[in-house]
DRENVO-174954 format. One record per atom (N, C-alpha, C, O, CB): chain; atom name; residue number from 0; x, y, z. Coordinates in steps of 0.05 Angstrom, whole numbers, padded with zeros to 5 digits, always signed. Glycine has a CB too. Layout:
<chain = A&atom = CA&n = NUM&u = X&v = Y&w = Z> .
...
This chain:
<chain = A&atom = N&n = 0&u = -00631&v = +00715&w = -00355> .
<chain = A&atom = CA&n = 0&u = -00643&v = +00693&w = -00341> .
<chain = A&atom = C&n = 0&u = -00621&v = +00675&w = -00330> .
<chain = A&atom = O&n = 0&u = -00605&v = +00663&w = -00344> .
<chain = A&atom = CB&n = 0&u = -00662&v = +00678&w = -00360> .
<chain = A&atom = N&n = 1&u = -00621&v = +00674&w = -00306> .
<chain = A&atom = CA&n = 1&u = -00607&v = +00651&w = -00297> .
<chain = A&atom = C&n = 1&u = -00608&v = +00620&w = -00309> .
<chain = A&atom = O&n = 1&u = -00627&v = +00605&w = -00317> .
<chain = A&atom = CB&n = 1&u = -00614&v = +00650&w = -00269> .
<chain = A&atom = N&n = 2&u = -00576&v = +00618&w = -00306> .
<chain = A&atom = CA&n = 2&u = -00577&v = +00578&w = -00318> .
<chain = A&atom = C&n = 2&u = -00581&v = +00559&w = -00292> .
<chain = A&atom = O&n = 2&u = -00569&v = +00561&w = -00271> .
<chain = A&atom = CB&n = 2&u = -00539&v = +00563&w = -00335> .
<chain = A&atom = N&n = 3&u = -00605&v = +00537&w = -00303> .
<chain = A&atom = CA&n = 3&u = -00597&v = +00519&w = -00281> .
<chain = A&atom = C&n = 3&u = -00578&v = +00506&w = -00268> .
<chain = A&atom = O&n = 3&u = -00558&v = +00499&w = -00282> .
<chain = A&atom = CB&n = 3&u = -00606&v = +00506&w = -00283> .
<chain = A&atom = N&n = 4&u = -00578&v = +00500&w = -00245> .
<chain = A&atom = CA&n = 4&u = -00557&v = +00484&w = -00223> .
<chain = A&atom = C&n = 4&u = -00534&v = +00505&w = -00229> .
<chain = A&atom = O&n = 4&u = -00513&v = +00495&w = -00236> .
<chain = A&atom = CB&n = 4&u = -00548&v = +00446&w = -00230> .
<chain = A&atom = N&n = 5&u = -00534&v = +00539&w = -00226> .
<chain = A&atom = CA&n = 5&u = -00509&v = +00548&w = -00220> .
<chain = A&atom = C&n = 5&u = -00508&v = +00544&w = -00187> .
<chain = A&atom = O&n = 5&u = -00525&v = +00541&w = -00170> .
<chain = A&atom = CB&n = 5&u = -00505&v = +00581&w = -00232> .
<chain = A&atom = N&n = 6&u = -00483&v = +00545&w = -00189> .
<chain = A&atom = CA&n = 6&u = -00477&v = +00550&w = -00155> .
<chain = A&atom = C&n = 6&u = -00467&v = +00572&w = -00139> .
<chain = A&atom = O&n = 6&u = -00466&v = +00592&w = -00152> .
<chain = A&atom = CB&n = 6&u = -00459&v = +00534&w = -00146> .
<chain = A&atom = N&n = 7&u = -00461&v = +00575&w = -00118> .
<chain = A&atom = CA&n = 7&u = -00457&v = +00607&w = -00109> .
<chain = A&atom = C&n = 7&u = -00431&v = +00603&w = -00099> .
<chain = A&atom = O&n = 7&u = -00427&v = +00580&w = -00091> .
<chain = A&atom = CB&n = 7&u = -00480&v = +00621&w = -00085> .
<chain = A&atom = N&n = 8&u = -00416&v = +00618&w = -00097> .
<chain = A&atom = CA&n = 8&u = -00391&v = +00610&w = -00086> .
<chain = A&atom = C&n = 8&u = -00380&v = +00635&w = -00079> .
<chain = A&atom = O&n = 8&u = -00381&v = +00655&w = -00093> .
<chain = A&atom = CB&n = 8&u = -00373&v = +00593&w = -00105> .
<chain = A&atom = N&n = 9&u = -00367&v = +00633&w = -00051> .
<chain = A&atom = CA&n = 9&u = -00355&v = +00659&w = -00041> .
<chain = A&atom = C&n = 9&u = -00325&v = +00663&w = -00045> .
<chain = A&atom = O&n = 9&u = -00310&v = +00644&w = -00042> .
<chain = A&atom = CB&n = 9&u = -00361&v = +00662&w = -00012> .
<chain = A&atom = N&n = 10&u = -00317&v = +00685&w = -00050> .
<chain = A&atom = CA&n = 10&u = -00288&v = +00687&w = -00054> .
<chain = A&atom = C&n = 10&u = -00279&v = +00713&w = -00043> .
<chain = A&atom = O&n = 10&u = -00291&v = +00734&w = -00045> .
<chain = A&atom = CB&n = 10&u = -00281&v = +00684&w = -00085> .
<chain = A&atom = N&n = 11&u = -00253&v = +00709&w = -00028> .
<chain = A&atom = CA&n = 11&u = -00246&v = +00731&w = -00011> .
<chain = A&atom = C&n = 11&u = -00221&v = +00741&w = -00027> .
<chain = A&atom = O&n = 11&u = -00206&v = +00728&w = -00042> .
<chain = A&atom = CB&n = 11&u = -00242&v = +00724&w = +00021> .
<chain = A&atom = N&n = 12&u = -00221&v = +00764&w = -00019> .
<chain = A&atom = CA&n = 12&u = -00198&v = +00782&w = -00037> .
<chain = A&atom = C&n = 12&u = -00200&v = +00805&w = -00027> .
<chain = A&atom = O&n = 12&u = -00223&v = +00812&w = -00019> .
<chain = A&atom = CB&n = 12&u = -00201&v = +00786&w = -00070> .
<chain = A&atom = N&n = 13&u = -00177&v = +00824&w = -00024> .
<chain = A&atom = CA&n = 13&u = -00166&v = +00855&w = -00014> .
<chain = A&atom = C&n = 13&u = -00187&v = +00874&w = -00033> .
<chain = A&atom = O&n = 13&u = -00195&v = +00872&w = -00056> .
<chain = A&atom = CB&n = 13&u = -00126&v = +00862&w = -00022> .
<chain = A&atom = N&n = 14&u = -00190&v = +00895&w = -00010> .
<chain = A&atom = CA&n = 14&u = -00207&v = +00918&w = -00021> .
<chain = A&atom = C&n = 14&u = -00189&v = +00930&w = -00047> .
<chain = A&atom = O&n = 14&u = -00197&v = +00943&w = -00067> .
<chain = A&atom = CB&n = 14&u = -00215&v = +00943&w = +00005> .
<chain = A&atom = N&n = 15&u = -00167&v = +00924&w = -00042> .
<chain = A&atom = CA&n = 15&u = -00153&v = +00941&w = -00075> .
<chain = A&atom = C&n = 15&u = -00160&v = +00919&w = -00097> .
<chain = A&atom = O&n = 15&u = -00171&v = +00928&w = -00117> .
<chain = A&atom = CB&n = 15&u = -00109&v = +00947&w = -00077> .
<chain = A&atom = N&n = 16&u = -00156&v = +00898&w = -00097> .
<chain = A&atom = CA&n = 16&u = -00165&v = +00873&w = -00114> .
<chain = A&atom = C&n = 16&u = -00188&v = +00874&w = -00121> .
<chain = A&atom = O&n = 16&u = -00192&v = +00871&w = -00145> .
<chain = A&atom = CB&n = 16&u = -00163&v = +00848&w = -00101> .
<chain = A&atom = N&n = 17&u = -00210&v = +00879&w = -00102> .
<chain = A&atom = CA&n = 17&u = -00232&v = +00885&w = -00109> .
<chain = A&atom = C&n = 17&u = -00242&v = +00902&w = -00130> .
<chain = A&atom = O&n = 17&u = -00255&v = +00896&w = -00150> .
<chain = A&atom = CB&n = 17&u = -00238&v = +00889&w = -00093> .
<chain = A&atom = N&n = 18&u = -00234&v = +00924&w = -00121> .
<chain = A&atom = CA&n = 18&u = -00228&v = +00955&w = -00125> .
<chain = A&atom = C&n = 18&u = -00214&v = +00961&w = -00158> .
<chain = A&atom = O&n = 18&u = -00214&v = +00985&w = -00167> .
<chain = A&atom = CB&n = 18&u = -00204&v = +00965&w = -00099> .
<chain = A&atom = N&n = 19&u = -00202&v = +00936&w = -00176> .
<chain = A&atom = CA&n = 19&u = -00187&v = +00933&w = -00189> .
<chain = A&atom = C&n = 19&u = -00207&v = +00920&w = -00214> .
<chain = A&atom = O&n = 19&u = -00213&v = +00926&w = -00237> .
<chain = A&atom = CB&n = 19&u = -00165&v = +00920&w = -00176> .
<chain = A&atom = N&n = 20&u = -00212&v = +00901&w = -00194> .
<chain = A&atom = CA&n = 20&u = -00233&v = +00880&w = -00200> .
<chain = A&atom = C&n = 20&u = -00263&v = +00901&w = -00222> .
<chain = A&atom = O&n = 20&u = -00269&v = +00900&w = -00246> .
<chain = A&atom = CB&n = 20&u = -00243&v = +00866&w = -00161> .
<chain = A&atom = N&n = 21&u = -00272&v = +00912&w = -00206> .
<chain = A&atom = CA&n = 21&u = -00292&v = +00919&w = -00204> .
<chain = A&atom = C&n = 21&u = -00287&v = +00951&w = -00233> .
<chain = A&atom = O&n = 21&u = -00305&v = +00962&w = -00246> .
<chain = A&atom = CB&n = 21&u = -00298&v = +00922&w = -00169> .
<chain = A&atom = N&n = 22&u = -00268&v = +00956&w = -00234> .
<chain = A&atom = CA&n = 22&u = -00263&v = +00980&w = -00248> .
<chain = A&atom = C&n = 22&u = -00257&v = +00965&w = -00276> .
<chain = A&atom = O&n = 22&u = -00265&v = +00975&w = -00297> .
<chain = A&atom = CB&n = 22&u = -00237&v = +01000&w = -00235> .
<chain = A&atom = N&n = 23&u = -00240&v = +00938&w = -00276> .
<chain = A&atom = CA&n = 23&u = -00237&v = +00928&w = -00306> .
<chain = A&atom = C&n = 23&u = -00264&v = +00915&w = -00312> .
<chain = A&atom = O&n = 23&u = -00267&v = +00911&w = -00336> .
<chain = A&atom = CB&n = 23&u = -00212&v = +00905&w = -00310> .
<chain = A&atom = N&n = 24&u = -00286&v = +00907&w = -00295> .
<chain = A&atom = CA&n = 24&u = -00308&v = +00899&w = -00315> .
<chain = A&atom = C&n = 24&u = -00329&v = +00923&w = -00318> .
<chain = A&atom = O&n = 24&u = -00349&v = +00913&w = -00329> .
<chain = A&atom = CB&n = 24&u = -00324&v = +00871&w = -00305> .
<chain = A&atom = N&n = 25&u = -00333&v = +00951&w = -00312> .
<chain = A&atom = CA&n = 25&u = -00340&v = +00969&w = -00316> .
<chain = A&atom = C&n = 25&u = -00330&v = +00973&w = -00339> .
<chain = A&atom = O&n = 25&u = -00344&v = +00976&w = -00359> .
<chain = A&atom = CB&n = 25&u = -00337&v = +00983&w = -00300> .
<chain = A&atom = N&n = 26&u = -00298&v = +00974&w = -00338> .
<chain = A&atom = CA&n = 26&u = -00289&v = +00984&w = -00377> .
<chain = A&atom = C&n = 26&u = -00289&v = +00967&w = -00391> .
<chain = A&atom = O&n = 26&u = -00277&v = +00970&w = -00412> .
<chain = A&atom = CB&n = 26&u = -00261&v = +00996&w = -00388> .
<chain = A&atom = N&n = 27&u = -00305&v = +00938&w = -00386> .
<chain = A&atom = CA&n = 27&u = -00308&v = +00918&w = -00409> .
<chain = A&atom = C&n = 27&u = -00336&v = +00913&w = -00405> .
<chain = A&atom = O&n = 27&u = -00341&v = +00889&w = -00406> .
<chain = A&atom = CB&n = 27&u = -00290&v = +00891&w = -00408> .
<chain = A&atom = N&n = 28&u = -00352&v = +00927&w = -00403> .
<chain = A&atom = CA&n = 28&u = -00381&v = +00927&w = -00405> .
<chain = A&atom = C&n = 28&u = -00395&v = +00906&w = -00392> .
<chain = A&atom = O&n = 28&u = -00416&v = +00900&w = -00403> .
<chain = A&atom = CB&n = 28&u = -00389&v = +00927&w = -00431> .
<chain = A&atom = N&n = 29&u = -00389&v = +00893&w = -00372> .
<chain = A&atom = CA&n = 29&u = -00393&v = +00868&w = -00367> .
<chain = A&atom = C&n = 29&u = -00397&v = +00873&w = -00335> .
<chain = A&atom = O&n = 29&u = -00380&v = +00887&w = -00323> .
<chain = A&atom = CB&n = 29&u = -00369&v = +00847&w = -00377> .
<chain = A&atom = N&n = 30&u = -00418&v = +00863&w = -00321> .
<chain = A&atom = CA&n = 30&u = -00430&v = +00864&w = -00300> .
<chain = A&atom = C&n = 30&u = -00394&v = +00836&w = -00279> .
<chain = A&atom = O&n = 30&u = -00382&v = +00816&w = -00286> .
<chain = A&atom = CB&n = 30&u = -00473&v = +00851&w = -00309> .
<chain = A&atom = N&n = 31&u = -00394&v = +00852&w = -00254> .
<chain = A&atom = CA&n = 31&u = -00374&v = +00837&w = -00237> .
<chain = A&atom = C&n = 31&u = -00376&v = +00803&w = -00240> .
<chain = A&atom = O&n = 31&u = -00356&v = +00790&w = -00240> .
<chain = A&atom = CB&n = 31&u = -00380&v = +00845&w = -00204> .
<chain = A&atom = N&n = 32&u = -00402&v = +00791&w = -00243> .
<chain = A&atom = CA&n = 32&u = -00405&v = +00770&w = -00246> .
<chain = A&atom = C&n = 32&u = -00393&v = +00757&w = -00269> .
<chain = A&atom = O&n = 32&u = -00375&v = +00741&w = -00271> .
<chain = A&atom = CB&n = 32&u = -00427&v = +00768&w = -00244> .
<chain = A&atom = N&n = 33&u = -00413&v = +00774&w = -00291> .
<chain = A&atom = CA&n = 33&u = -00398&v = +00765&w = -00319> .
<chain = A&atom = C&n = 33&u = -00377&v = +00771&w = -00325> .
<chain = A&atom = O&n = 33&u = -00372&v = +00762&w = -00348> .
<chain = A&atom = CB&n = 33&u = -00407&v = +00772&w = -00340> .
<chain = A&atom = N&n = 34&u = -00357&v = +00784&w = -00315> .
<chain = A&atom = CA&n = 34&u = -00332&v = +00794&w = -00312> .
<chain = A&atom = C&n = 34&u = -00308&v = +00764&w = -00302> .
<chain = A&atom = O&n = 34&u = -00285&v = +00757&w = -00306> .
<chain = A&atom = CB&n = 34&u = -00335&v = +00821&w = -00289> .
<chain = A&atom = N&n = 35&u = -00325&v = +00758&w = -00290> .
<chain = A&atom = CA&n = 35&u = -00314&v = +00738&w = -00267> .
<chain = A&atom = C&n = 35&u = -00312&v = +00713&w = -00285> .
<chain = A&atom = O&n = 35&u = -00289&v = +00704&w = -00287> .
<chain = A&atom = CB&n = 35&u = -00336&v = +00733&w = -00238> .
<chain = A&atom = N&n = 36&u = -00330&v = +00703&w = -00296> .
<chain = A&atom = CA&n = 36&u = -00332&v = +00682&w = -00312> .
<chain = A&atom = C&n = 36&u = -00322&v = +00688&w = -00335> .
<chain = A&atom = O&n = 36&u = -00301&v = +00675&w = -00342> .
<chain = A&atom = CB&n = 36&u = -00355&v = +00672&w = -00315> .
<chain = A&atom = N&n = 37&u = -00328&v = +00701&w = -00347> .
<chain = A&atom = CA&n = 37&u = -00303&v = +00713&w = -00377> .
<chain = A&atom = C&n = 37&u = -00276&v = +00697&w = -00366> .
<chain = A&atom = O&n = 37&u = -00267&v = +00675&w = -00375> .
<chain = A&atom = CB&n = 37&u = -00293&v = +00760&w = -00380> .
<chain = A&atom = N&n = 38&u = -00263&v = +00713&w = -00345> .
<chain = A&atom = CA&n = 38&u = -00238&v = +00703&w = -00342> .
<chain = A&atom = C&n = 38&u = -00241&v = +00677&w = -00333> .
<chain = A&atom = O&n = 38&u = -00227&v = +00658&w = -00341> .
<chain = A&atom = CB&n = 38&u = -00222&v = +00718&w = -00325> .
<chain = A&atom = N&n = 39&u = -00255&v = +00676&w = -00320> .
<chain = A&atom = CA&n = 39&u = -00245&v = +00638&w = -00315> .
<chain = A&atom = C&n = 39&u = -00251&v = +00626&w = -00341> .
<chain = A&atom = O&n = 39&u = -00231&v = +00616&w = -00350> .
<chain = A&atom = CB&n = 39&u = -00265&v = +00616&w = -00287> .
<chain = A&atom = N&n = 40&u = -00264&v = +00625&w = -00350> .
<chain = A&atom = CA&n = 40&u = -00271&v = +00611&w = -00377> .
<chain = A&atom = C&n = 40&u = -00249&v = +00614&w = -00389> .
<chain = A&atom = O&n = 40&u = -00237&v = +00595&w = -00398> .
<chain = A&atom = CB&n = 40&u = -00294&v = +00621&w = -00393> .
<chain = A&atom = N&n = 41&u = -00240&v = +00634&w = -00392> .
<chain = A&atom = CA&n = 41&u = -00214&v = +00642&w = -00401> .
<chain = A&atom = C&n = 41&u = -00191&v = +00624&w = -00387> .
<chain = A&atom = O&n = 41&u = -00179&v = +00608&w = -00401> .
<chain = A&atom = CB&n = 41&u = -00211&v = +00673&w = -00396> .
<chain = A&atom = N&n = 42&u = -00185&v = +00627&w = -00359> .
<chain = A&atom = CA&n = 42&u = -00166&v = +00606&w = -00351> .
<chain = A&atom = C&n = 42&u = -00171&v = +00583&w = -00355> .
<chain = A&atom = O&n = 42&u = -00151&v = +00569&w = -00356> .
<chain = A&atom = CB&n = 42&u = -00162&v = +00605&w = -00328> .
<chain = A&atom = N&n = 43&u = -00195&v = +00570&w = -00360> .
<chain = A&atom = CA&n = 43&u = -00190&v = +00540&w = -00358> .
<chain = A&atom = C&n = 43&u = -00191&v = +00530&w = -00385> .
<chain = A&atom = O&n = 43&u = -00186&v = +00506&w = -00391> .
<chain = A&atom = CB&n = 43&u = -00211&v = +00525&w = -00340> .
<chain = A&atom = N&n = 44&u = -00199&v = +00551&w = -00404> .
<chain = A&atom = CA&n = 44&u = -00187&v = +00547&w = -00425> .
<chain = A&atom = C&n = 44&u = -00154&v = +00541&w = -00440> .
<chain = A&atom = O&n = 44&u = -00147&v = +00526&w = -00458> .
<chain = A&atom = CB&n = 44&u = -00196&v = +00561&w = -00429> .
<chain = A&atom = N&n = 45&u = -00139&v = +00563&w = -00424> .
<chain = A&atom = CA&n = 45&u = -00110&v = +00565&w = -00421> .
<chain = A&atom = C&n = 45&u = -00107&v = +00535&w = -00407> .
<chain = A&atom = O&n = 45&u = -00092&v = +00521&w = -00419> .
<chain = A&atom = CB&n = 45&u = -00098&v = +00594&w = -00402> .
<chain = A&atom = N&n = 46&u = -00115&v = +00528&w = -00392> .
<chain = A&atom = CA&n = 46&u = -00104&v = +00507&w = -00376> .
<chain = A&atom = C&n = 46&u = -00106&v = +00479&w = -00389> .
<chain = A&atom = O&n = 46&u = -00092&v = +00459&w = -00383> .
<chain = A&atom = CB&n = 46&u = -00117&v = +00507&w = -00352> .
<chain = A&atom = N&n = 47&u = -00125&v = +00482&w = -00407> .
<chain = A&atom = CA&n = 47&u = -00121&v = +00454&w = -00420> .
<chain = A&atom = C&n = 47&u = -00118&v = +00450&w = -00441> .
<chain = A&atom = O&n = 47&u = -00119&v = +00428&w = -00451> .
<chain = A&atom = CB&n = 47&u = -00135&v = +00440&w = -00418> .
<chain = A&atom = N&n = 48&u = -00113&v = +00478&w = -00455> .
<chain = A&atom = CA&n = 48&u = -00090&v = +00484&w = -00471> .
<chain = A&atom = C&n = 48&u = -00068&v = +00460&w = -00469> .
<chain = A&atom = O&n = 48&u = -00063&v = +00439&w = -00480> .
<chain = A&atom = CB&n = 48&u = -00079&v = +00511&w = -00461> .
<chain = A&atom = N&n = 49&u = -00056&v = +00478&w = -00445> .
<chain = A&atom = CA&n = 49&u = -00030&v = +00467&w = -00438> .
<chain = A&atom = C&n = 49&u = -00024&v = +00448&w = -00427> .
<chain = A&atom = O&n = 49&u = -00002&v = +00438&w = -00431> .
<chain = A&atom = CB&n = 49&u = -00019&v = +00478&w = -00428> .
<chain = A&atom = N&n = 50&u = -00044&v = +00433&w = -00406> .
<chain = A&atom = CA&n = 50&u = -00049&v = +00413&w = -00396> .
<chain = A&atom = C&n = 50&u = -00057&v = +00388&w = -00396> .
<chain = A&atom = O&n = 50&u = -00052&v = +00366&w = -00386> .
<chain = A&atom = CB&n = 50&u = -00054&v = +00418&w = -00389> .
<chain = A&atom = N&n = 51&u = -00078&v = +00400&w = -00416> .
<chain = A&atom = CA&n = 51&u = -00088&v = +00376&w = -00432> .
<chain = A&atom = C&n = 51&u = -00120&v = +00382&w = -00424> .
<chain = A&atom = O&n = 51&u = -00122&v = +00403&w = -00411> .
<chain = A&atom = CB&n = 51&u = -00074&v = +00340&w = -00422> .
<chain = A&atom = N&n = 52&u = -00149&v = +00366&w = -00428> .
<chain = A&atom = CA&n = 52&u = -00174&v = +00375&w = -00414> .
<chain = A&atom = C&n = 52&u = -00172&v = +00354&w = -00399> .
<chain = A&atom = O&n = 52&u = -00155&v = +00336&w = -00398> .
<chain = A&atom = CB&n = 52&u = -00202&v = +00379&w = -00428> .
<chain = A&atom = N&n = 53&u = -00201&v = +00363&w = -00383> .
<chain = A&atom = CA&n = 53&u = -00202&v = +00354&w = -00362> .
<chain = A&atom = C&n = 53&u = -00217&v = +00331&w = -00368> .
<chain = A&atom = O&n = 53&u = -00227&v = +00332&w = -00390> .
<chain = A&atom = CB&n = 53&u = -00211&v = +00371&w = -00343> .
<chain = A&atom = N&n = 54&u = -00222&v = +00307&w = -00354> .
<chain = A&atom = CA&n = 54&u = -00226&v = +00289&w = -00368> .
<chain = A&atom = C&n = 54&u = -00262&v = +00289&w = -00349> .
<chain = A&atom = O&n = 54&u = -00262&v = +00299&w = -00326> .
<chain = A&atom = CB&n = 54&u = -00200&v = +00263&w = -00368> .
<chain = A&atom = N&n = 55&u = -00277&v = +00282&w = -00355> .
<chain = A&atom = CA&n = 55&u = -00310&v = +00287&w = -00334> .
<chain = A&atom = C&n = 55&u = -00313&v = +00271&w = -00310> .
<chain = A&atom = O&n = 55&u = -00327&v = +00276&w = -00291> .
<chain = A&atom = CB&n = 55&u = -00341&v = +00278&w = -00352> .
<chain = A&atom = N&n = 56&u = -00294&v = +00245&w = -00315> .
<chain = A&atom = CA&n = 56&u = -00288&v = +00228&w = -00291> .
<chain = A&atom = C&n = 56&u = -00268&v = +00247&w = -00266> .
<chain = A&atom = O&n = 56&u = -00274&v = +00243&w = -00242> .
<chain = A&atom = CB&n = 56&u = -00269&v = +00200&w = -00304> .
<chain = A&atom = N&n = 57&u = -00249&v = +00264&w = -00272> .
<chain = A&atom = CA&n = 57&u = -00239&v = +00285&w = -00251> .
<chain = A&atom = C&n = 57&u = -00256&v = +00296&w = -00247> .
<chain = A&atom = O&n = 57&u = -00259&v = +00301&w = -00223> .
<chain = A&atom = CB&n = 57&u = -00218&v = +00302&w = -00255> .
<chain = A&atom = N&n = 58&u = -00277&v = +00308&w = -00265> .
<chain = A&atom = CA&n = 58&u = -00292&v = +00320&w = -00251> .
<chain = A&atom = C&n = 58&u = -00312&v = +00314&w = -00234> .
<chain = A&atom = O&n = 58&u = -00321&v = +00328&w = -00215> .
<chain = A&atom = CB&n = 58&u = -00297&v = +00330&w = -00261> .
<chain = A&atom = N&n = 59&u = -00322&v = +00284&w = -00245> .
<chain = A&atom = CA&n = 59&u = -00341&v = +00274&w = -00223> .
<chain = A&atom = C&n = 59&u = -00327&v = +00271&w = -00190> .
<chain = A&atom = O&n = 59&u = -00340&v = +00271&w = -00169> .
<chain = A&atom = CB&n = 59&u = -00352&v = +00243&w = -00234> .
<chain = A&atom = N&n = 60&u = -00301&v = +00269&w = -00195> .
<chain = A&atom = CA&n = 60&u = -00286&v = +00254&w = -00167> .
<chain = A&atom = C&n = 60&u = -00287&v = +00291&w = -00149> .
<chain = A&atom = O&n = 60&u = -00271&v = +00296&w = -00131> .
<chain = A&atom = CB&n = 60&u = -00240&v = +00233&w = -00176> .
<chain = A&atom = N&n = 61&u = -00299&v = +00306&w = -00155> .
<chain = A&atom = CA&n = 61&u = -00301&v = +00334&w = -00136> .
<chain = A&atom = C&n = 61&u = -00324&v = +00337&w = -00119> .
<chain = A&atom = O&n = 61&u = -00347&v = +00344&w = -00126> .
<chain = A&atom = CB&n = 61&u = -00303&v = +00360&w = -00154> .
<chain = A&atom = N&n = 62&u = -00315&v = +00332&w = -00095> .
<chain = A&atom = CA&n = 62&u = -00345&v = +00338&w = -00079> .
<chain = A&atom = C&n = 62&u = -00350&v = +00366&w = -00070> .
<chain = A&atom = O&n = 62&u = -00345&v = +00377&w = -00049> .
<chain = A&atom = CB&n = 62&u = -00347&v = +00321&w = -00052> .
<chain = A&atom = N&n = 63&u = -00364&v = +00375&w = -00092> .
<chain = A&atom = CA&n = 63&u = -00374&v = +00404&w = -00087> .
<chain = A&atom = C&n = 63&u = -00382&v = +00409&w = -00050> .
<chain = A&atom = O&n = 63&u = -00378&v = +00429&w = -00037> .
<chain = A&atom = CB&n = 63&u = -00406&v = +00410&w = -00110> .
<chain = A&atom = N&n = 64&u = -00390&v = +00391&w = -00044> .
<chain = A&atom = CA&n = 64&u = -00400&v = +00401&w = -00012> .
<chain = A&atom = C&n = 64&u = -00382&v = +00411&w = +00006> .
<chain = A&atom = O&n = 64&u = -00387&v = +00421&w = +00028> .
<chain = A&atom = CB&n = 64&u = -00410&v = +00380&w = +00004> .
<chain = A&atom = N&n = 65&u = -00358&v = +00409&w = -00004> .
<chain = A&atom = CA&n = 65&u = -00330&v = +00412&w = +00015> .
<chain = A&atom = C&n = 65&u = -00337&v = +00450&w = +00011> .
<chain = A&atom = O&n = 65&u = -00341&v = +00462&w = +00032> .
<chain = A&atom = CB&n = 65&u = -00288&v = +00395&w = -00004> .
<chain = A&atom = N&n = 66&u = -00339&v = +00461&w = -00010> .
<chain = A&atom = CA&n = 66&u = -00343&v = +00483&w = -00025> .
<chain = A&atom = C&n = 66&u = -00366&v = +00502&w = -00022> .
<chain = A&atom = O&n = 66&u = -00364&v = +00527&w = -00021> .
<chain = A&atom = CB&n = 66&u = -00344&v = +00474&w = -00048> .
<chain = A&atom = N&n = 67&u = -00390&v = +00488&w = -00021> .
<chain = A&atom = CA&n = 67&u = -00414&v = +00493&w = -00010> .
<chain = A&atom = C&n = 67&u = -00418&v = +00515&w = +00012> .
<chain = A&atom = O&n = 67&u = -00408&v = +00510&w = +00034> .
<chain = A&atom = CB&n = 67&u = -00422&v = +00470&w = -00001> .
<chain = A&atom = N&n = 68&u = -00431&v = +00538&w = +00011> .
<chain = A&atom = CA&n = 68&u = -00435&v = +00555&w = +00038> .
<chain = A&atom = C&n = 68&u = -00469&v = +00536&w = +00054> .
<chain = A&atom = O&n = 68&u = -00492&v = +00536&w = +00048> .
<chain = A&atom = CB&n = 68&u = -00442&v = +00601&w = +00026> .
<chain = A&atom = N&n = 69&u = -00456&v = +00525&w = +00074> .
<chain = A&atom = CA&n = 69&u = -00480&v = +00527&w = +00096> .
<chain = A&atom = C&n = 69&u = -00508&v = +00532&w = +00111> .
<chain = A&atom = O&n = 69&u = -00511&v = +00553&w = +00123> .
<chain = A&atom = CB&n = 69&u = -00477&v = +00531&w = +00102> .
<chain = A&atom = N&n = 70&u = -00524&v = +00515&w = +00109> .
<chain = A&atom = CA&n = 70&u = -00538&v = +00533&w = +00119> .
<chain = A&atom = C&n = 70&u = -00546&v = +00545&w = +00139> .
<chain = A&atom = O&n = 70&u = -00533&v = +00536&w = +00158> .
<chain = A&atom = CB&n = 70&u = -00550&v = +00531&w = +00114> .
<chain = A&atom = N&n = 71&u = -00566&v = +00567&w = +00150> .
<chain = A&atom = CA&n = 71&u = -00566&v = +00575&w = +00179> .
<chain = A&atom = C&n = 71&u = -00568&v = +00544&w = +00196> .
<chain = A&atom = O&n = 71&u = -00550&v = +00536&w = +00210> .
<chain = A&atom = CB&n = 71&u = -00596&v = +00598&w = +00186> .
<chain = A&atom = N&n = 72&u = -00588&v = +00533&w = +00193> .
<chain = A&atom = CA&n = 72&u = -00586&v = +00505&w = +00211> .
<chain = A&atom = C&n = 72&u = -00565&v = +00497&w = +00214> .
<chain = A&atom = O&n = 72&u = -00558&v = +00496&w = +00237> .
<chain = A&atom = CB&n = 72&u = -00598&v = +00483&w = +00203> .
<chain = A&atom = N&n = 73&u = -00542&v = +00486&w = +00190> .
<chain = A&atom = CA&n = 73&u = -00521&v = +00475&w = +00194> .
<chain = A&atom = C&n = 73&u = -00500&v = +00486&w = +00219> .
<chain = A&atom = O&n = 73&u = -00483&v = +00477&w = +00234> .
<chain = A&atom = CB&n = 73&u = -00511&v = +00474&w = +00170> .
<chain = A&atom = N&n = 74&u = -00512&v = +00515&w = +00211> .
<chain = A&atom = CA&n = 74&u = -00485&v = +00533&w = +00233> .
<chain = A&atom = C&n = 74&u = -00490&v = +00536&w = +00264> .
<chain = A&atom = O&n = 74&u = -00471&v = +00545&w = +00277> .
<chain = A&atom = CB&n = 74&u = -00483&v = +00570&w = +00225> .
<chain = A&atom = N&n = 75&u = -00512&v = +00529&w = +00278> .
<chain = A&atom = CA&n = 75&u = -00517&v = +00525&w = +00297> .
<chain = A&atom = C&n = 75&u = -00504&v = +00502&w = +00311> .
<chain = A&atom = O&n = 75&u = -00501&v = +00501&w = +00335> .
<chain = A&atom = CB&n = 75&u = -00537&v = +00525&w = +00295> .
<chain = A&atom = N&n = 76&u = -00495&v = +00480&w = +00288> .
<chain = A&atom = CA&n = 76&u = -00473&v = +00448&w = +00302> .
<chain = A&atom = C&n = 76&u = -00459&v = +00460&w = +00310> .
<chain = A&atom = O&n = 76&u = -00440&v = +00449&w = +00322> .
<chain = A&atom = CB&n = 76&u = -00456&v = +00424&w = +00284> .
């Protein structure tokens, strides 16, 4: 079941990357998606590790819309 307010987000990368991509979450039983988030969860874990966390005020200051894919209406401007 999907979680509320996920967001969709596109990310570009080389057919071997892909290709790479797609063969390590096959041998970790884990669908490309859940593959995807494992590791980030994983990085931003490492990151504030070392960095320290993030504090929820940085995160409020992110305007997801910059990020956001468009919609058909919008693309007609």
């Amino acid at each position: 079941m999907a979680q509320k307010n996920q967001k969709e987000f596109t990310l570009h990368m080389s057919e071997d990357m892909l290709r790479k991509f797609i063969l390590i979450s096959e041998k970790e039983g884990r669908s490309p998606n859940n593959q995807f988030l494992f590791m980030l969860r994983n990085n931003i874990a490492y990151y504030e590790k070392t960095k320290g966390r993030i504090s929820p005020a940085e995160l409020a200051g992110i305007d997801l819309a910059l990020y956001e894919e468009k919609g058909e209406s919008d693309e007609s401007n």
